[in-house]
Every structure is written in C-alpha cells, then in structure tokens.
C-alpha angles and dihedrals in degrees: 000000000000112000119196139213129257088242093045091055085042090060102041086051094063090041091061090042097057090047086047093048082038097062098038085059099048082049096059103036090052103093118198109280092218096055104094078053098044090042095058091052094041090050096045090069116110122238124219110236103190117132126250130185123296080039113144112207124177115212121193124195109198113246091358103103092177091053093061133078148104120304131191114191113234129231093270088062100253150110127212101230113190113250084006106066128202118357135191108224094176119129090001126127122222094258091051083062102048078057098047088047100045085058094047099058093037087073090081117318103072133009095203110025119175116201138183136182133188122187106244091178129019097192090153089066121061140188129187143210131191133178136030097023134104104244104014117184139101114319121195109252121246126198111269101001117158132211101264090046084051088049088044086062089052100058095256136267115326119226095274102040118122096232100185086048097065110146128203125186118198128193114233142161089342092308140099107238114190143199146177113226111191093220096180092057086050093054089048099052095255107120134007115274127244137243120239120209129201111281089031109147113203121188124186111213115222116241110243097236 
C-alpha cells in the first residue's frame, strides 16, 4: 500500500481542479461548428408581420399633423382612426393599413393622402428567455431583433451562464427546430448574430463550476 503526503495529495488535488476548470472552459468557448450554416437558414424564415392587440403603431399624414399620432390596437383587435372610424387591424400588416386609411380618408377629407405607419410595440408577439440571465421572462418581439439584443433585455448573462452555449428552440412547421447559438462569440465579433422571430424560446445553460 502507497501512502501519500499531505503535500503530495495537496498537489494532486489542484492538479485535478485546474483540468476540471480546463475543460469547463474549452466547453464553453467550442461553438457549434454548424452554427454559421443553421443561422443562415434560420435567418432566411420569414416573419408575419400582422398586427395583434397591445400593438402600438405610429401613423403619420403628410402634412397633416392632426392626423398623425400614436395608436394601440385594442383587445378587440381595433384602432379609432379620426374621419375613418373604427378600423380592424387584425390580421392586418402596417402597410394594409396605410391602404385602408388612404381610402378612408379619400371619401371627403383629402384627395392625395399620403400615409405611413411603423410598428413602435409588437405586444402581441413574444419572445422568452429562461436561464442564466438576470430577468428572465417573456419579452415583447421587435422586428429584426437579434439574440444579443434579446440578451441585452434580459439584463445580460449572470456570472455562471454559458454564454456560448445559449439554446433556442423555434416552432415550425409542427416541429421544435433547435440551435445553438454561441452568444458570447457573437458579442465578441467572432461570428455573425442571429435573428430572433416571435415564439422563439432562448435558455442560457449554467456553467458546472
């Protein structure tokens, strides 16, 4: 039998520690060799803008300064537009509703009117995040947000997340597609960022150590 010193079992326990804290790290810093692939045709999917209630929708008139303001569509699904009237929005994209307004206000009020609308909240479109952020939770979905904006509403990463590890799981097509989307390369410069849609469900793993 082979006893050992204290010094000797002192040394063999560190030993063991930094191989333990090495390969976490390499863990966390391989991204998924796929993922400049997956995130193209992840990327590539359309998203449906059509607008829902809690939507907040901003609609300009030029030169027609009280004509334009800020609507939210209401839980029935509509907006109270002057000289229109009630309209249902559901369903309906911004641009839908440039066209149903134009008309409107075609039937006696102006002859040309020219009308834009930009989306300024799209509660009726989540997305959620769970895990190692600060304030996880579901987060209402903007056009073209990307992972790490979606992260940056969050809080961020806590101290134990795993960033690089970052899952998010999509409904399509009746199925659950997943990726891993290596969050921490993105934010370095590493690797190109990734577009979130409405529905998208991101976890951040928490690192072992």
């Amino acid at each position: 039998m082979v006893y050992l010193q204290p010094l000797s079992c002192f040394r063999i326990a560190v030993a063991v520690l930094c191989a333990v804290l090495a390969l976490s790290s390499c863990k966390e810093e391989r991204a998924d060799p796929l993922y400049e692939e997956l995130a193209k045709q992840y990327n590539a999917q359309p998203v449906s803008e059509d607008l829902g209630p809690g939507d907040k929708v901003s609609i300009k008139v030029l030169h027609e300064d009280s004509l334009s303001g800020e609507f939210t569509v209401s839980p029935a699904g509509t907006i109270s537009y002057p000289y229109v009237g009630r309209i249902n929005v559901r369903g309906k994209t911004c641009l839908n509703l440039e066209d149903t307004i134009a008309e409107g206000l075609k039937k006696g009020y102006l002859s040309e009117p020219s009308v834009s609308c930009s989306i300024l909240e799209y509660n009726s479109k989540q997305f959620f995040i769970f895990g190692e952020v600060k304030s996880p939770g579901a987060f209402p979905y903007k056009s073209n947000a990307t992972i790490v904006e979606a992260i940056a509403l969050a809080g961020g990463f806590s101290v134990r997340a795993m960033g690089n590890r970052t899952r998010l799981t999509r409904q399509m097509d009746d199925a659950n597609l997943q990726i891993e989307v290596p969050v921490q390369d993105i934010i370095e410069g590493k690797t190109s960022d990734f577009t979130i849609l409405p529905g998208d469900v991101i976890f951040v793993p928490k690192n072992p150590w």
